[in-house]
N, C-alpha and C positions, 0 to 999 in steps of 0.2 A: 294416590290414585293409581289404579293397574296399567292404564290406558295409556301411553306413550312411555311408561317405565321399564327397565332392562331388562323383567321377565314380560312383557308383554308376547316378543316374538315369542319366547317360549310355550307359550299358552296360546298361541297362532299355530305354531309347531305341530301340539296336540292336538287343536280343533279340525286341521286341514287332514293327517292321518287318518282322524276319528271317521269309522263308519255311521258316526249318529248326522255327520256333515252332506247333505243328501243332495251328493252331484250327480245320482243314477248310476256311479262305476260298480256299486256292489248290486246291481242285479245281471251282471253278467257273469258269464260259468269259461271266456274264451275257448269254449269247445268240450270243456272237462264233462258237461251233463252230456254230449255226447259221445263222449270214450267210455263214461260208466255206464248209459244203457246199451249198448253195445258189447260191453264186457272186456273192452278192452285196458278200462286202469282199473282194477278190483281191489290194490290192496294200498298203504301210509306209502310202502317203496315206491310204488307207481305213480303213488302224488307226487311224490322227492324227484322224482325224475322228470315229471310232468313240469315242473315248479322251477327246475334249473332249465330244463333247455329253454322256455317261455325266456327265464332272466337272459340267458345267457346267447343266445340267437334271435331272437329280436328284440324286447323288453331294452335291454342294456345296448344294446347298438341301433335300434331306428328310434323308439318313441321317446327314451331318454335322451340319445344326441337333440332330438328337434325340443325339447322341453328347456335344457339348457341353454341352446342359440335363441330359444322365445325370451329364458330370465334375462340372458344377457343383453337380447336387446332392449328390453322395455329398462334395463338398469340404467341405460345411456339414451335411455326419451326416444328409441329409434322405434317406430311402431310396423314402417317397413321391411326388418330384420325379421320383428314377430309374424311378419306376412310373409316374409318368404319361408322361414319354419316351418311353417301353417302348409304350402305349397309344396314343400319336398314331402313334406312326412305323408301327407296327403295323396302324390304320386308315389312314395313307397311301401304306402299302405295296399296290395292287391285283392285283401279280400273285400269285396261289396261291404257285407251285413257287416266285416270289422270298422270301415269306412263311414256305416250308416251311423254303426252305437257309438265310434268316438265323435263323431257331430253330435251326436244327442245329449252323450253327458257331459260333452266340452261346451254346447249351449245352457246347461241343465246347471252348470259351475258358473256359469257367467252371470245366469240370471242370482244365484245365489249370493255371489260374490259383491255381486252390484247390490244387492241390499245391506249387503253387512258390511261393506267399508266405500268411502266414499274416494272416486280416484277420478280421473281425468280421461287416464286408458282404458279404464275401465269402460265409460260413457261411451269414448270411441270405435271397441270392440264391439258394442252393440250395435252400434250404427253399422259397422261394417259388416255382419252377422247378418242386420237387415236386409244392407243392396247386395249381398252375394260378395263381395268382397275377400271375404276369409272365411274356411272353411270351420273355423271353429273345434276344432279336434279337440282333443279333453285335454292331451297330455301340454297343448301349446296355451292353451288356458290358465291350467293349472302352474305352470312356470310363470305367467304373468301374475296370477294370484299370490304366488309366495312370494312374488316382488312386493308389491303391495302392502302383502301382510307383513312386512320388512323382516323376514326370513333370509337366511344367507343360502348363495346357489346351492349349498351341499346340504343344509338342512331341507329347502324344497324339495331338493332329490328324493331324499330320505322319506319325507313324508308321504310323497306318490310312487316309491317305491313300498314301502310300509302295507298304504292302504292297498294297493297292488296286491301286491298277497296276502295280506288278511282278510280282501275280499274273495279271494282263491279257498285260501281255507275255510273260512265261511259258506261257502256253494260244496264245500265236498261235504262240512256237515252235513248239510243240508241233505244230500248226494245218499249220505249214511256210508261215507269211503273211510272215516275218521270221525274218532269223539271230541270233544273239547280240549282235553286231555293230550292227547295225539297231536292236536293242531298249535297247540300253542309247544309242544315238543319241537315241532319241525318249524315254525317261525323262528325257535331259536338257533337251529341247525342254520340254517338256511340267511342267518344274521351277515357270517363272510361272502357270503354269495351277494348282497345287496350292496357292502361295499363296493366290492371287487369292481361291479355293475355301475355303481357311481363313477369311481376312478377309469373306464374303460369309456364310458359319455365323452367323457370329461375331456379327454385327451384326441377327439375325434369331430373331423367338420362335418357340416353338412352335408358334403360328397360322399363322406365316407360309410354312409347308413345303408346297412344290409341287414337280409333276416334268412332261416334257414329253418324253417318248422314246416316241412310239408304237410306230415301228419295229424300236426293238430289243425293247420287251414284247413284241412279236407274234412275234419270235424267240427270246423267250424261251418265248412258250407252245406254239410250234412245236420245241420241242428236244426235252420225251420223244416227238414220235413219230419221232423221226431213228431209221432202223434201226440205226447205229453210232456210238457215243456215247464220248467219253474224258472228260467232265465232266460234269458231276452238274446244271448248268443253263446 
């Protein structure tokens, strides 16, 4: 039987990366459907570039440090480490609308998660979802879920890093910035970038989460007034 056997996490792995797993993170563009109606990323370089500062200035240093202090605490039964996670990432999160979509698909993940595996912290995180408690952000979610799904901290990483940009590349299809082709090119370029990005969490506390993309916030606060819209930020 699959179900508690040695590839199980493995096939948890898969399911959690997969964009068919529907926590709401792939209907956002973090700004990108903004840079390309405006005309500011036109071509696969501008995604490349797009793609690492994201990793590399915030991605890798705020939502990933507070994902791995969420796995670590729910690893050790501690549900108020996962709440204080919740609480910085939350105050070093400045954009509003980025603030609004990580409570939506960090709620959108919970609801799903709670029907597909049965957990304790799970039940709790709801509750706490309910009275205002925790803010529910996607990425402090998703570090609890790969606990759960007894993935190890680095494959969690991985797999919301993964879906991280292939819901990137996916929105630029979309976008018409890149073909199929293209995107799965630059997923594999961009393979040491997402290490690197793990290893850089990894080694960093909760104090130490900063971010440095002015350009793309300002395209992020610039996307609700775009008259035509295929992504939610």
């Amino acid at each position: 039987m699959i179900i508690g056997s040695a590839i199980a996490p493995q096939l948890a792995l898969m399911q959690l990366s997969d964009s068919f797993f529907p926590s709401g993170s792939f209907t956002l563009s973090h700004g990108l459907e903004s840079l390309v109606q405006e005309k500011q990323l036109t071509s696969s370089e501008d995604l490349q570039t797009f793609l690492k500062l994201l990793l590399r200035n915030k991605v890798a240093v705020t939502d990933t440090v507070a994902l791995i202090h969420a796995y670590r605490g729910s690893a050790i039964d501690d549900l108020d480490a996962v709440r204080l996670a919740d609480a910085q990432l939350f105050a070093q999160t400045l954009v509003e609308k980025t603030r609004e979509t990580q409570r939506k698909s960090g709620r959108a993940l919970l609801m799903v998660a709670s029907s597909t595996w049965q957990d304790v912290q799970l039940n709790s995180l709801n509750e706490d979802a309910t009275t205002g408690k925790i803010h529910c952000l996607h990425p402090i979610i998703f570090g609890v879920v790969g606990r759960v799904a007894m993935l190890s901290e680095q494959h969690t990483v991985l797999a919301f890093l993964h879906s991280f940009i292939t819901g990137l590349l996916g929105a630029a299809i979309r976008l018409s910035i890149v073909g199929h082709i293209q995107a799965q090119q630059i997923l594999l370029q961009l393979a040491p970038e997402i290490e690197k990005a793990y290893h850089t969490a990894a080694s960093m506390n909760l104090n130490q989460m900063w971010s440095c993309t002015p350009a793309i916030d300002i395209a992020q606060m610039r996307h609700q007034r775009l008259t035509h819209r295929l992504f939610a930020s």
